[in-house]
Backbone as a printed PyTorch tensor [residue, N CA C, xyz], in Angstrom:
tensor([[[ 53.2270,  57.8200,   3.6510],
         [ 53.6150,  56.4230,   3.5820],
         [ 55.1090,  56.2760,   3.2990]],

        [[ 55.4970,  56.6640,   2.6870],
         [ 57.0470,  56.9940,   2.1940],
         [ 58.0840,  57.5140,   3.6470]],

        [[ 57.6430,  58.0180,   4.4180],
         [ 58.2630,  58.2940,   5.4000],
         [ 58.2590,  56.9050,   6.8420]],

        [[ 56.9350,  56.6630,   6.8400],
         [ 56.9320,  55.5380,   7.1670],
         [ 57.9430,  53.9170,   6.7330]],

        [[ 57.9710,  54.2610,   5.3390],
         [ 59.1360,  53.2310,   4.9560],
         [ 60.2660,  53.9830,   5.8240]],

        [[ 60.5870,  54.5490,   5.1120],
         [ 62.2000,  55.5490,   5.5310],
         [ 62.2820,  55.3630,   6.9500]],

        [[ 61.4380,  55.5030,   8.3660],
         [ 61.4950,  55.4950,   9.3940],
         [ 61.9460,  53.8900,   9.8240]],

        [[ 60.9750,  52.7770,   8.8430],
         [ 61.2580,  51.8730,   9.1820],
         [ 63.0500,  51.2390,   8.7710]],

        [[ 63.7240,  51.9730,   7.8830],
         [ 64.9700,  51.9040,   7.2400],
         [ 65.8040,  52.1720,   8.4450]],

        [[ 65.1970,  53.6700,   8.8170],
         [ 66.0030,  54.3320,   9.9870],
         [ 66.0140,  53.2210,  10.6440]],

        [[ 65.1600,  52.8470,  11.2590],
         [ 65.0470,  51.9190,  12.4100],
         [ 65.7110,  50.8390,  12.5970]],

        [[ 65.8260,  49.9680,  10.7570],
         [ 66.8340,  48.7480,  10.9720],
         [ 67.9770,  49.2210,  11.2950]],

        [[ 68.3520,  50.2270,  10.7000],
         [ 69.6800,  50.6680,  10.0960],
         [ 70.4100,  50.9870,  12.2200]],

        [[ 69.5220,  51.4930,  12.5160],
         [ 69.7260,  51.8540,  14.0440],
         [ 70.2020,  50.6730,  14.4190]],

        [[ 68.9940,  49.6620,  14.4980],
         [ 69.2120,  48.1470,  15.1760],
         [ 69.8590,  47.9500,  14.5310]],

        [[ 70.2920,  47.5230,  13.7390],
         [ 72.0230,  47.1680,  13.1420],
         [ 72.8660,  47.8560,  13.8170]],

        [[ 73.2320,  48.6480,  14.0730],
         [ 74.6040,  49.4570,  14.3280],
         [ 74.2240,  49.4780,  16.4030]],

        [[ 73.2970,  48.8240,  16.7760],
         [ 72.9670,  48.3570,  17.8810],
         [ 74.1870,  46.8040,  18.5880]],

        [[ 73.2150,  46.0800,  17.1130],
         [ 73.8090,  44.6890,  17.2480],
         [ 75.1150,  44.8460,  17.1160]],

        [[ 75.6780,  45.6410,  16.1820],
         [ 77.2600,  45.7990,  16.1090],
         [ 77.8570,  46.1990,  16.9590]],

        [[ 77.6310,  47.4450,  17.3140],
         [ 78.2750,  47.8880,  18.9090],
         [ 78.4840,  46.7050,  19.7670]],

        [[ 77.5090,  46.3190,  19.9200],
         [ 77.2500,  45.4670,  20.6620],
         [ 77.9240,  44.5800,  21.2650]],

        [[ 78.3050,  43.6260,  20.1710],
         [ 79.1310,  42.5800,  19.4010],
         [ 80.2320,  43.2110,  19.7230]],

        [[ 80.9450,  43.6320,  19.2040],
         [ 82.0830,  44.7720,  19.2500],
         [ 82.4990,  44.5760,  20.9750]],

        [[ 81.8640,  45.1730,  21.8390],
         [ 82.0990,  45.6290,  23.0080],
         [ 82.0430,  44.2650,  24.0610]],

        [[ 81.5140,  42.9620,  23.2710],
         [ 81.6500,  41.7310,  24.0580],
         [ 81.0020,  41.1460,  24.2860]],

        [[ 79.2730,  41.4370,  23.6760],
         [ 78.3110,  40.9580,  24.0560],
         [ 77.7900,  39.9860,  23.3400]],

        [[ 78.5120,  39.2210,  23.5170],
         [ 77.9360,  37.6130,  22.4820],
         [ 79.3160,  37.9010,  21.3640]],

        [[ 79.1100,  36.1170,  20.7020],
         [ 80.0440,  36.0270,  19.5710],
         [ 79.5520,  36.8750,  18.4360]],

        [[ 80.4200,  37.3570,  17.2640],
         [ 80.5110,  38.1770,  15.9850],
         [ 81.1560,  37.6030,  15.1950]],

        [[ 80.5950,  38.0350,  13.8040],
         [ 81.7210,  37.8920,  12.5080],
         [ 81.2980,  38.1540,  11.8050]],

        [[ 82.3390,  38.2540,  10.6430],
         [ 82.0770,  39.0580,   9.0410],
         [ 81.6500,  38.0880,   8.3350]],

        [[ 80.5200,  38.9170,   7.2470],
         [ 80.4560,  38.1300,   6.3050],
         [ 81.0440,  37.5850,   5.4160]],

        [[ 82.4480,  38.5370,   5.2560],
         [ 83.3710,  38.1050,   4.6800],
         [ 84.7110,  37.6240,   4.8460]],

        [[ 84.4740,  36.6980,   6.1340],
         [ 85.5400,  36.0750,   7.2250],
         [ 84.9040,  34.5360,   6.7580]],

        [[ 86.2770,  33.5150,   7.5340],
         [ 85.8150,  32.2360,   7.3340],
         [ 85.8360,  31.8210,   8.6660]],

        [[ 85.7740,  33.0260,  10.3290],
         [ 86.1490,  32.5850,  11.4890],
         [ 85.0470,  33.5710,  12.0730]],

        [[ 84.5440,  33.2320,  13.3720],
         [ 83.9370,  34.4000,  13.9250],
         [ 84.8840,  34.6720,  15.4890]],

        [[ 84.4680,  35.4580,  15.7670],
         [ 84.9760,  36.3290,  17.5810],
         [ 84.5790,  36.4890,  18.2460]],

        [[ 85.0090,  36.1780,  19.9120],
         [ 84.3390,  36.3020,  20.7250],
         [ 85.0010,  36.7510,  22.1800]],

        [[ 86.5780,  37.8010,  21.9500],
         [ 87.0590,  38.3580,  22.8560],
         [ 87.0740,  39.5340,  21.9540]],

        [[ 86.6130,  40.6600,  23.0600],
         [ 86.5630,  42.3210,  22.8210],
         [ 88.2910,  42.7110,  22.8600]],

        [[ 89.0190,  42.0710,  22.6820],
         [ 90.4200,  42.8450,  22.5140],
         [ 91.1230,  41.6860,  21.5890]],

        [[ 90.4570,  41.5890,  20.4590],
         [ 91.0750,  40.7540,  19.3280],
         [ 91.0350,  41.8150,  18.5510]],

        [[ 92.1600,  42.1190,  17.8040],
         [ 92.3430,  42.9730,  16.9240],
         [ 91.8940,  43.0760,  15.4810]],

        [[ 91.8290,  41.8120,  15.3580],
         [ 91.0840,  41.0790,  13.8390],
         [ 89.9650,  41.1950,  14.1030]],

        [[ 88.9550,  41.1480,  15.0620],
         [ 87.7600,  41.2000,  15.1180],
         [ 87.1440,  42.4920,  15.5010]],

        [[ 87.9870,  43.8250,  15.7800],
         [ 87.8480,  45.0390,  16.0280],
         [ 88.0430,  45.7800,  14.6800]],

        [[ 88.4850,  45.2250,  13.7610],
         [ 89.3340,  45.3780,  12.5740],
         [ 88.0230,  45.7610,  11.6410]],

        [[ 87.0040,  44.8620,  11.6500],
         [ 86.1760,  44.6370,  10.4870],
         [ 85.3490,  46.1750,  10.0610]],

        [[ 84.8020,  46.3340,   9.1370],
         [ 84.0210,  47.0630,   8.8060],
         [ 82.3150,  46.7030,   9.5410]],

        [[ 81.2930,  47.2860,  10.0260],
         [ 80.4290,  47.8310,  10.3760],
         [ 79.7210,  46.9670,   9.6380]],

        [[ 79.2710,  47.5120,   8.8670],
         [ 78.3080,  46.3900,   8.1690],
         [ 78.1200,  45.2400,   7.4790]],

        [[ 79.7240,  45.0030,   7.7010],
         [ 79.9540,  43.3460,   7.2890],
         [ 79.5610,  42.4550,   8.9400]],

        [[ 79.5580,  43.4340,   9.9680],
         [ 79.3660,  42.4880,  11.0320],
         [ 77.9110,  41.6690,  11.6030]],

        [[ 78.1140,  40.7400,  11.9370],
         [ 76.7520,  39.6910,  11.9930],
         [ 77.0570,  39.1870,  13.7230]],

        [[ 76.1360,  38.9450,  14.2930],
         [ 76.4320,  38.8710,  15.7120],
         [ 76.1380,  37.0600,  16.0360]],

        [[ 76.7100,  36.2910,  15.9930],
         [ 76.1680,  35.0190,  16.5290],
         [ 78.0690,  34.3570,  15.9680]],

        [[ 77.6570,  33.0250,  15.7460],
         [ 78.9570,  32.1510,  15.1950],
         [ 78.7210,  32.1690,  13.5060]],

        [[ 77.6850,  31.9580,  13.1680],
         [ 77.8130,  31.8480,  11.4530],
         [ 78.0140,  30.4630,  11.3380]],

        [[ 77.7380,  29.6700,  12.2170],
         [ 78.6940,  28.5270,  12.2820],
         [ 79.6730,  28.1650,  11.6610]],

        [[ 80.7260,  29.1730,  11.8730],
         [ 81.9660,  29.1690,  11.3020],
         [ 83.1700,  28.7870,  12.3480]],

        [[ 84.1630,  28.4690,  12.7050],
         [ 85.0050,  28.3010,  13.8160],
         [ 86.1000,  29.4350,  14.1790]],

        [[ 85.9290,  29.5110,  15.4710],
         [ 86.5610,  30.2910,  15.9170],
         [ 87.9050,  31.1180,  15.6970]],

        [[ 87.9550,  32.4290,  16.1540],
         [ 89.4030,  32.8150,  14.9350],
         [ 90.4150,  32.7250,  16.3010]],

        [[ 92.0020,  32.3690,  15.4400],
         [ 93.0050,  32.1260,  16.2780],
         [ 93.4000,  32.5150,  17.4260]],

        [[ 93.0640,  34.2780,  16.8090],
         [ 93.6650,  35.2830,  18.0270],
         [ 92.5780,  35.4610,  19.2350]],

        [[ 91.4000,  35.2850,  18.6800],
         [ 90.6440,  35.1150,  19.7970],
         [ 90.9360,  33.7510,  20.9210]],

        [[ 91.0310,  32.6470,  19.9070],
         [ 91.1920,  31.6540,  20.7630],
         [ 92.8550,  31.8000,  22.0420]],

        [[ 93.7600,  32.0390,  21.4820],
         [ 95.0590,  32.0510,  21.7160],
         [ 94.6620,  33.4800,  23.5580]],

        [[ 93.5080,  35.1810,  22.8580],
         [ 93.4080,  35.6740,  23.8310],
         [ 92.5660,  35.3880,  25.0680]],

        [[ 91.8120,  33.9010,  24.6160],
         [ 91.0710,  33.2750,  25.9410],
         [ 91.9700,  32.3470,  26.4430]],

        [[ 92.6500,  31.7530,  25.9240],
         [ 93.4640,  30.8830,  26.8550],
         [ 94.6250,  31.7810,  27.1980]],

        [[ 95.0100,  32.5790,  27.6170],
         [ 95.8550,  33.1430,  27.9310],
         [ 95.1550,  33.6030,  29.3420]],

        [[ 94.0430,  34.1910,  29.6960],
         [ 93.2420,  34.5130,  30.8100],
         [ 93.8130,  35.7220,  31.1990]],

        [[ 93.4760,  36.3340,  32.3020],
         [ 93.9350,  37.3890,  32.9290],
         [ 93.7210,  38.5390,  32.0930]],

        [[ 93.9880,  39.5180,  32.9410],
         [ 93.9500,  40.9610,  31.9220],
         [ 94.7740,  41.6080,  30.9220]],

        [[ 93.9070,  41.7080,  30.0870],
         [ 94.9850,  42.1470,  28.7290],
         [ 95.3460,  43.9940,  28.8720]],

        [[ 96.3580,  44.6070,  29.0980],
         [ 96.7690,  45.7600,  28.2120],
         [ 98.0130,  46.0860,  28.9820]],

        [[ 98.4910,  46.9570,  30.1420],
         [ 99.5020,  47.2980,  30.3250],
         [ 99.9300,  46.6100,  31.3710]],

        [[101.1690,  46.1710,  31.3770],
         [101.7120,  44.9850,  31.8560],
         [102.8990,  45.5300,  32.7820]],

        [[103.3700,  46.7530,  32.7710],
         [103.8060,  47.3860,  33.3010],
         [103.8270,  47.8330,  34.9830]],

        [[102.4260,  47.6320,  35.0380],
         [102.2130,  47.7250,  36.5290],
         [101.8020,  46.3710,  37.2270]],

        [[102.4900,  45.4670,  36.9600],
         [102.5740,  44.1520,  37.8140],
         [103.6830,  44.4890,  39.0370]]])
C-alpha cells in the first residue's frame, strides 16, 4: 500500500513537471505563484525565469506581464536579426 501512495506521488509529481514543460514551451498561458502577472509568449524571459514548481498553467486571473505583452505586439520572429 505504501508504494501505491508513492507511485501515486510519482505520478503527480510527473504530471506536474508535464504541465510545466508544457507551459514553458507555449502551450497555453502560465504563472507563478509568486508573481502578480501571468505569460503567454515562449520567449519572455521573465516567464522562462521562474522556478518549476512555482509554475501553474492557466491566467490565475492575474493580468498579463509586460514583456509578454510588449513580445506579442511586436509580431514576427524573435531571435537573430542578422539575417534579414
Amino acid at each position: 500500500m505504501a508504494k501505491e501512495k508513492e507511485k501515486g506521488l510519482t505520478g503527480s509529481a510527473s504530471d506536474r513537471l508535464r504541465e510545466t514543460t508544457g507551459a514553458l514551451r507555449g502551450e497555453g498561458p502560465w504563472y507563478s505563484v509568486n508573481s502578480d502577472v501571468y505569460h503567454n509568449n515562449p520567449n519572455c524571459q521573465t516567464g522562462n525565469s521562474m522556478n518549476p514548481e512555482n509554475v501553474q498553467q492557466g491566467t490565475g486571473g492575474k493580468p498579463l506581464c509586460e514583456e509578454c505583452e510588449r513580445l506579442n505586439s511586436a509580431g514576427g520572429p524573435v531571435g537573430n536579426l542578422t539575417n534579414l
